[in-house]
N, C-alpha and C positions, 0 to 999 in steps of 0.2 A: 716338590719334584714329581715328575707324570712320567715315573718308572714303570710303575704297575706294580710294586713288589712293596715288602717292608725295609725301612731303614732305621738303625738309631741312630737318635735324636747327636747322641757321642758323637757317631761316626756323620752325620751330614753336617755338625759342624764343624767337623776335621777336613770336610773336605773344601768345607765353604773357604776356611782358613787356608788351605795350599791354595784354590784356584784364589784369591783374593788376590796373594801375593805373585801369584805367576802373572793376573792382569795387570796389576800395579808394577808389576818390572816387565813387561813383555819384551821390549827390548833388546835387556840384556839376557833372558832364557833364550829367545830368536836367537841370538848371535852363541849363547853358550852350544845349543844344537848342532851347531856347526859342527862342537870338536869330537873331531870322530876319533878311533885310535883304539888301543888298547887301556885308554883313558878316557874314552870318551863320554858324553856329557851325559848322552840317553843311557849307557847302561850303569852309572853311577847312579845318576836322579832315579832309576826299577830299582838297585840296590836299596837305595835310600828308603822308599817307599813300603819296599818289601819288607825291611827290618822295622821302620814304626809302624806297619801294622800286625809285626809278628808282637815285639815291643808291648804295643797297649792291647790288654785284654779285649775292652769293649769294643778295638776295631779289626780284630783280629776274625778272619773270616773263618766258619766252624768247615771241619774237614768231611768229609762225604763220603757217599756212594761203598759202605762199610770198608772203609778205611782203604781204598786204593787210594783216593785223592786226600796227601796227607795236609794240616795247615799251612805247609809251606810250599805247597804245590800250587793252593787255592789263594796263599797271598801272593805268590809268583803272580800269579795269571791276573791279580786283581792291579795289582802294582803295573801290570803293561801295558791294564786297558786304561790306568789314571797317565801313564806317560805316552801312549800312544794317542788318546786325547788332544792334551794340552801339545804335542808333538804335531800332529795335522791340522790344529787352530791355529798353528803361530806360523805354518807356511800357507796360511791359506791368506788374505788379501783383507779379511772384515777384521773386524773387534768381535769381544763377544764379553757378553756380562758375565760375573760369577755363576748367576743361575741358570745360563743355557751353558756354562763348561759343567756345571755340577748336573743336570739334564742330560748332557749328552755322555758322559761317564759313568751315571748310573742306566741311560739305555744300553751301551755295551756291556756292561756286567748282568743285565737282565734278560736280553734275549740274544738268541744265537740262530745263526743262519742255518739248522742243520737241525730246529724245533719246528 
């Protein structure tokens, strides 16, 4: 990946393993997207996210900035950029291989418009 930053080896094939399965069913994620609600798909699937990487140690992001951003601030925010992601690849028109959705999820986690 051409992040600029470190990742473990754990976590990029945690992620290789979600986008896999998200390109291999895009389909039915496209169409799950849809259900919006107080059930909806997007903030089940950041749920989802947020808890296995609060979940597993090695993917669990360390908390910051002497303790105002706690690890569940930092999985929050990390879990919205992995579903925000796969979120505007699957309304967008192209394909995309595991390694430009794994590319483009570790660019949003690495830089910010406001560095």
């Amino acid at each position: 990946a051409e992040s600029g930053f470190s990742v473990s080896s754990c976590l990029m094939r945690a992620l290789r393993t979600i986008f896999a399965g998200l390109v291999e069913d895009a389909a039915f994620y496209r169409k799950a997207f849809t259900v919006t609600g107080q059930n909806g798909f997007e903030d089940s699937f950041t749920d989802a996210v947020q808890s296995l990487l609060l979940e597993n140690a090695a993917l669990t992001p360390a908390a910051g900035h002497a303790g105002l951003l706690s690890e569940k601030t930092v999985a929050r925010f990390s879990a919205i950029c992995l579903v925000s992601t796969v979120k505007h690849w699957l309304e967008s028109p192209r394909t995309a291989s595991v390694d430009e959705l794994v590319d483009a999820y570790l660019y949003l986690v690495s830089h910010s418009a406001w560095m």
